[in-house]
C-alpha positions as CSV (number, residue, x, y, z in Angstrom):
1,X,0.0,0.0,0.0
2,X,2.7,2.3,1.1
3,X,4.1,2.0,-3.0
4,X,0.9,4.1,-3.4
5,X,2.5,7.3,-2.3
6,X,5.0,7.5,-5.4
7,X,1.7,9.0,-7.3
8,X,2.4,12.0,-8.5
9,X,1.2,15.0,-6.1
10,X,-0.1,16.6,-9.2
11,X,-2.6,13.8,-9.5
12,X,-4.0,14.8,-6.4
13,X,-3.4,11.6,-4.5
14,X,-6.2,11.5,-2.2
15,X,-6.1,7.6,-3.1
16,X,-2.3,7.6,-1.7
17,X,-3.4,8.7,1.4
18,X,-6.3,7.4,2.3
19,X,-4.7,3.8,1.1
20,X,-1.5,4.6,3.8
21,X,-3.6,6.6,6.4
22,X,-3.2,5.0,10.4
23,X,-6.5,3.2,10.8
24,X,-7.8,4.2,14.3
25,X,-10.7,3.1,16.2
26,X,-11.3,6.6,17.6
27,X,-12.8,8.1,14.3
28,X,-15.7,9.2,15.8
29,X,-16.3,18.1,11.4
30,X,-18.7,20.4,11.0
31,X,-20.9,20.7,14.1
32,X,-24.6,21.8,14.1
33,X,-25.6,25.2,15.0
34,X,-27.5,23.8,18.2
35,X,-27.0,20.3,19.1
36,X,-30.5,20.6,21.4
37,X,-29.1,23.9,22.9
38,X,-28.7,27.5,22.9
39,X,-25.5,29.2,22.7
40,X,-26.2,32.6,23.7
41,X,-23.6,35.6,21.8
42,X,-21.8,32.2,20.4
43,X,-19.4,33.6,17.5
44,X,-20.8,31.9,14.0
45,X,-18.5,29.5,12.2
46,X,-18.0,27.3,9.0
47,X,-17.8,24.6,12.0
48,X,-20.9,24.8,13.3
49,X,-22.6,25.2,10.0
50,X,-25.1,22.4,10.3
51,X,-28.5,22.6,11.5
52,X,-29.6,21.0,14.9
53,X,-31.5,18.0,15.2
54,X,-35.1,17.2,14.4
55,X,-37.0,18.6,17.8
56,X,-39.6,16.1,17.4
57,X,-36.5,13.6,17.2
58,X,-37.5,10.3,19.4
59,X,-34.2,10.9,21.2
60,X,-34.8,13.7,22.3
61,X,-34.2,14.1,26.0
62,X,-34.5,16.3,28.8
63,X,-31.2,17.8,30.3
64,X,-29.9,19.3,33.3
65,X,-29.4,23.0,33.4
66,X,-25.6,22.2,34.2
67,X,-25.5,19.4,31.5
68,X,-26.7,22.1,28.9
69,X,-23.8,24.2,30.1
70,X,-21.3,22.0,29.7
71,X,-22.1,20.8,26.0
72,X,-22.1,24.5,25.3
73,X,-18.4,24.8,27.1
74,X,-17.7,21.7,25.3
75,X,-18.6,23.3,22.1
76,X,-16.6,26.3,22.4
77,X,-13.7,24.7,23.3
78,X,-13.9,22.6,19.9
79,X,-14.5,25.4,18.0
80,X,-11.9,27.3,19.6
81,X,-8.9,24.6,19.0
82,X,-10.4,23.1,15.2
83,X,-11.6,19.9,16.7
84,X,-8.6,19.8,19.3
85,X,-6.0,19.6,16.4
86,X,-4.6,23.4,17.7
87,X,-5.4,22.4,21.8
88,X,-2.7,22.9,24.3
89,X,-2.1,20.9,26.9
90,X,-4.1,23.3,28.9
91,X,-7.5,23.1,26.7
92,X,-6.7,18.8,26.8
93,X,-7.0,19.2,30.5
94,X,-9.9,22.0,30.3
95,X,-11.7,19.1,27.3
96,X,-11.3,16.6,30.0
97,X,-12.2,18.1,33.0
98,X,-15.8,19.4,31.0
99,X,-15.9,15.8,29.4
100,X,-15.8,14.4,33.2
101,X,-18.4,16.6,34.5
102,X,-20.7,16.2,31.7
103,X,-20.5,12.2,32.2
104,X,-22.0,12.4,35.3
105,X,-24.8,13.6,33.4
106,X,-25.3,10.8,31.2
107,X,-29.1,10.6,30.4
108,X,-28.4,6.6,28.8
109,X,-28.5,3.5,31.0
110,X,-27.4,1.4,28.3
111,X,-25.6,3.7,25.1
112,X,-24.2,0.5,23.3
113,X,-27.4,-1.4,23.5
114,X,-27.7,-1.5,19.7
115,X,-24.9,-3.5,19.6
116,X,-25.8,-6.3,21.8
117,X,-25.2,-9.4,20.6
118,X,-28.5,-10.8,21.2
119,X,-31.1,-8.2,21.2
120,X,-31.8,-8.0,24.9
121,X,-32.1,-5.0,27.2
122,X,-32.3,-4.6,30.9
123,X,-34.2,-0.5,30.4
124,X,-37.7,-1.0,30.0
125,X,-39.4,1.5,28.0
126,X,-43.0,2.3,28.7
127,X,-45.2,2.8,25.9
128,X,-46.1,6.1,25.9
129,X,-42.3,6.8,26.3
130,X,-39.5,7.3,24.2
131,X,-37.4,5.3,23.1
132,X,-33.7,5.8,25.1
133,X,-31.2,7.8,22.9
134,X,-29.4,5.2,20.5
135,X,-25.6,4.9,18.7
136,X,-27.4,4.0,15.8
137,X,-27.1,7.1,13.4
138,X,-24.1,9.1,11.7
139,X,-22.2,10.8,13.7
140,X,-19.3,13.8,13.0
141,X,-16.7,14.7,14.9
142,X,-16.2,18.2,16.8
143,X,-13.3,17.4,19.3
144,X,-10.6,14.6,19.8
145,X,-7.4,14.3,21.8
146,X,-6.3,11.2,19.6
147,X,-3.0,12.2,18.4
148,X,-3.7,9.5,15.0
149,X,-6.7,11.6,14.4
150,X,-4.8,15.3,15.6
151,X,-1.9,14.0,13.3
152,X,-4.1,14.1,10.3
153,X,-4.4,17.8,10.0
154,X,-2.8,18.9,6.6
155,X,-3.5,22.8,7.2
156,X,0.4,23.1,8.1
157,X,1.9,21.9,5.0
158,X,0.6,24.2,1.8
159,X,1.8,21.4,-0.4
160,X,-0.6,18.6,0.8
161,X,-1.2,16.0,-1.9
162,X,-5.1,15.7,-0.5
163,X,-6.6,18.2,2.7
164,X,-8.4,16.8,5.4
165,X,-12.6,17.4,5.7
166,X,-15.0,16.2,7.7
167,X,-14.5,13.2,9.9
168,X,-17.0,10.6,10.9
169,X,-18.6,7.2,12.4
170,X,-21.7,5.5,10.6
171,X,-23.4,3.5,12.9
172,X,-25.7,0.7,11.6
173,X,-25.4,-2.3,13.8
174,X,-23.5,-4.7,13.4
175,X,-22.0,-2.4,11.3
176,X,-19.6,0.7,12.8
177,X,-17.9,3.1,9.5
178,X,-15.1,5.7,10.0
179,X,-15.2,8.2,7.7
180,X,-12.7,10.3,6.4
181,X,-13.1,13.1,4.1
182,X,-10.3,14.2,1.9
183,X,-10.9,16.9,-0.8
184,X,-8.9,18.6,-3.5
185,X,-6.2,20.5,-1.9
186,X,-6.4,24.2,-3.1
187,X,-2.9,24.5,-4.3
188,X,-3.7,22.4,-7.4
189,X,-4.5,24.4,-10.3
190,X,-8.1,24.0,-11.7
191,X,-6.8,23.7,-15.4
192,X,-4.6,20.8,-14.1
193,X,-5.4,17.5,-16.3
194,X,-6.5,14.7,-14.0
195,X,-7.2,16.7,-10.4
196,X,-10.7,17.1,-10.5
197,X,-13.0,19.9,-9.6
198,X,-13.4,22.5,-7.4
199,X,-15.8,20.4,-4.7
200,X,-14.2,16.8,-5.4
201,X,-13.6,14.3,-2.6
202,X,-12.9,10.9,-1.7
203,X,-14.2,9.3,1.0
204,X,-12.4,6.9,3.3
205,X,-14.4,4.2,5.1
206,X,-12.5,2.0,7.8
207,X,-15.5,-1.0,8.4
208,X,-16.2,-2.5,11.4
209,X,-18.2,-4.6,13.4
210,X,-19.1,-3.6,17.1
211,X,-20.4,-5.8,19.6
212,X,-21.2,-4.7,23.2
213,X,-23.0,-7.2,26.2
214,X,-24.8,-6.4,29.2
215,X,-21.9,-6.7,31.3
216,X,-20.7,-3.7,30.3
217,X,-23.5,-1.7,28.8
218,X,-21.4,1.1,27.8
219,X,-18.4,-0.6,25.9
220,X,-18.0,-1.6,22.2
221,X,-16.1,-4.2,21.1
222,X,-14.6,-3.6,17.7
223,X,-13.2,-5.9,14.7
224,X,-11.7,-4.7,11.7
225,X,-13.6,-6.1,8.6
226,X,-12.4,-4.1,5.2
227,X,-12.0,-0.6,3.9
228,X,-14.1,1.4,1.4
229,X,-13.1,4.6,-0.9
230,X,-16.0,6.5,-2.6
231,X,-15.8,9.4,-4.8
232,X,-17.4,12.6,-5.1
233,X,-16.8,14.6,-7.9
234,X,-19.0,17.6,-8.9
235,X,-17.3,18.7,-11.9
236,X,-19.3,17.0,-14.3
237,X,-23.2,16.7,-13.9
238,X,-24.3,13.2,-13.6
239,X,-25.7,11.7,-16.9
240,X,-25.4,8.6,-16.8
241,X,-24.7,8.2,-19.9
242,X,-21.0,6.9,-22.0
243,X,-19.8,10.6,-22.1
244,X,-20.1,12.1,-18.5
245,X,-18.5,8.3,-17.0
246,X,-15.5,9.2,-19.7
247,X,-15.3,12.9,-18.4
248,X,-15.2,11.9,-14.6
249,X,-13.0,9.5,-15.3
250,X,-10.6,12.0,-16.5
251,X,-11.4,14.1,-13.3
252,X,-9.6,12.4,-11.1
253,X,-9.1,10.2,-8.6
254,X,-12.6,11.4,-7.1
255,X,-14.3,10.9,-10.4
256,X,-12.9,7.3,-11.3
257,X,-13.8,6.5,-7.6
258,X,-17.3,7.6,-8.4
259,X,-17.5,4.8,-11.1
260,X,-15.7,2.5,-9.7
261,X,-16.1,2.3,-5.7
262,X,-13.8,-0.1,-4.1
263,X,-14.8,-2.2,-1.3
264,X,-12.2,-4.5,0.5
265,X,-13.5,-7.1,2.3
266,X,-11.3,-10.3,3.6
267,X,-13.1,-13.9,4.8
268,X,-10.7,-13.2,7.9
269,X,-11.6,-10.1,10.8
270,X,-8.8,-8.9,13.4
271,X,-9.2,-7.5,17.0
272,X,-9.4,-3.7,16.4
273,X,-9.5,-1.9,19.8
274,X,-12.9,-1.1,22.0
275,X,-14.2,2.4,23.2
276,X,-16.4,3.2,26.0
277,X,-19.6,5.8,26.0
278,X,-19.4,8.4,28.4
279,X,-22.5,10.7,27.4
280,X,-25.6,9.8,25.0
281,X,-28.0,12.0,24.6
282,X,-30.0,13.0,21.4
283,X,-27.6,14.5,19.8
284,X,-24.4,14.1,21.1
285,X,-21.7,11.4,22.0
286,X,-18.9,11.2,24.0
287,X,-16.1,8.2,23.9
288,X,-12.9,7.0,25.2
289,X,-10.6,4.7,23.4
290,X,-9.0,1.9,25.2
291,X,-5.8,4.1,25.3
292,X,-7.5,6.7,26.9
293,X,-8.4,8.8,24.2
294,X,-11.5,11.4,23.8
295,X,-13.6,12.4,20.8
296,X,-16.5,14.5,20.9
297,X,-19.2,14.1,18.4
298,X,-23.0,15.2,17.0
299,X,-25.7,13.9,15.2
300,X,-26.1,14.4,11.2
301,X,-29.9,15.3,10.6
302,X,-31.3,14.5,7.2
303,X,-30.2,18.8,6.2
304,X,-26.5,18.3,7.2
305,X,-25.6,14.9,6.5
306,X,-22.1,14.9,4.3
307,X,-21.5,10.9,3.9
């Protein structure tokens, strides 16, 4: 895989990196504008583009006035440091300490449920209720401390040969997808032959299964089942027909992915970490890698999915 990275930067070889990228179990970045609540004088930002969740959402669920505090503090902080990859050592602690708090708050008995084995619950819910808060859903990332995730961040080289975009988790049990996002970096001329267009991206899908148990509600055990690279290329509309598959083809790497997705997938799955749930609510997560590791994400809503 690593003889990938002798492509040609002018090519841009999103397919390099994404095929020599550290998988990482902590994949967990734009953030809604309200995640279920109100950031009073909150400075606007590209980050927190996305709209909040559906009110009439199922999961939605009533918080503590200090819990609502916290996910605000929480969201500052991840605006402020660009999803932790700019934090100190003084806003890891600060992420931590608000991350700690906010976990006593945790409105979920169960948060890996979904990924029982067997589909068994010890929560009851009454009819007239709602449903608990579930994993199930996709999920982006606002804040991490993992540096294989931190380590990512391409804004401080000018000669990328792909720059990092959103990143996040689809979860569909059994199924558990980290995404990676990696569009067309900005130094590559437009007229350049073969570097695609202005909004073209690959994606980069790490495929897992989860699998959590009763014993400990709040854990997910994870295996490593294949990798998946889509393409998303908006240069050309899409016509299906002979001409517009030629044209994307000549796009790019994001265009040729667009015909021809690759999906990876070996008879044989390896042991590929675990993470715990902290906080579930509505329309946020909070986990913690095996190695101790924190990353922070929100619920996509139908308006701001991206993957």
């Amino acid at each position: 895989l690593s003889a990938a990275l002798t492509m040609r930067p002018t090519n841009f070889c999103a397919i390099a990196l994404l095929l020599n990228t550290k998988l990482c179990s902590s994949f967990d970045v734009s953030v809604q504008r309200s995640i279920g609540v109100r950031r009073v004088g909150a400075p606007s930002s590209s980050l927190f583009s996305s709209s909040s969740a559906n009110s009439d959402s199922p999961q939605e669920v009533a918080l503590d006035p200090k819990a609502i505090e916290l996910k605000n503090d929480l969201i500052s902080l991840a605006e402020a440091t660009r999803r932790g990859f700019s934090a100190s050592r003084a806003d890891r602690e600060k992420a931590w300490q608000i991350v700690d708090g906010l976990s006593t708050f945790n409105p979920t008995k169960e948060p890996a449920s979904a990924y029982y084995k067997e589909n068994t619950s010890s929560s009851s819910t009454n009819i007239n209720s709602s449903p608990p808060p579930s994993l199930g859903g996709k999920w982006t990332l606002i804040y991490t401390d993992a540096p294989d995730i931190t380590s990512l961040d391409t804004t401080g080289n000018p000669f990328a040969t792909a720059q990092l975009g959103r990143i996040g988790q689809e979860c569909n049990p059994p199924s558990i997808k980290n995404v990676i996002e990696w569009k067309r970096p900005d130094w590559l001329p437009l007229s350049l032959p073969f570097s695609g267009g202005e909004g073209s991206r690959v994606l980069q899908k790490v495929c897992c299964e989860g699998s959590a148990t009763l014993d400990e509600p709040a854990v997910v055990e994870l295996k490593l089942v294949g990798l998946e690279l889509e393409g998303d290329d908006t240069t050309n509309n899409s016509n299906n027909n002979g001409d517009d598959r030629n044209n994307k083809l000549l796009d790019g790497p994001a265009g040729f992915l667009e015909i021809f997705p690759v999906k990876l997938q070996g008879p044989l799955v390896a042991p590929f970490g675990k993470f715990e749930i902290l906080y579930l609510d509505g329309t946020m997560r909070i986990t913690r890698t095996y190695q101790g590791f924190t990353a922070v994400n929100v619920r996509e809503d139908k308006e701001s999915k991206w993957f």
